[in-house]
C-alpha positions, 0 to 999 in steps of 0.5 A: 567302961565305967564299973556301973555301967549297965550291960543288958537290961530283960523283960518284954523288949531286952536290949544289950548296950555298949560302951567305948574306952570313955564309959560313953553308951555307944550302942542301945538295941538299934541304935547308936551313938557317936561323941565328938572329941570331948565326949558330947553327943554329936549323932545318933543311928537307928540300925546305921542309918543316920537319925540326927547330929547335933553341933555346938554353938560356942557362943550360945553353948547350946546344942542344936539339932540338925534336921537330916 
């Protein structure tokens, strides 16, 4: 975890947040994160249920949203 890396945040709709070993936000309220192997963002869930994943496109070097 990154030492400025935030833990939880009050008020009207408190949330916790995580992080893996990289200081990647893993886990915000509901939802979750998931990084590929050079820590891009490669998906995210809303209570573990698959919301979006998302690829790279090396040639374009952009990243495109899969619809699922």
């Amino acid at each position: 975890m990154r030492p400025t890396s935030l833990l939880s945040i009050a008020g009207a709709k408190a949330q916790t947040l995580g992080y893996d070993a990289a200081g990647n936000t893993v886990t915000k309220g509901q939802l979750g994160f998931s990084y590929n192997d050079a820590n891009r963002l490669s998906g995210v869930t809303v209570s573990g249920q698959p919301l979006a994943s998302f690829v790279i496109k090396l040639s374009a070097c952009a990243l495109t949203p899969l619809r699922l």
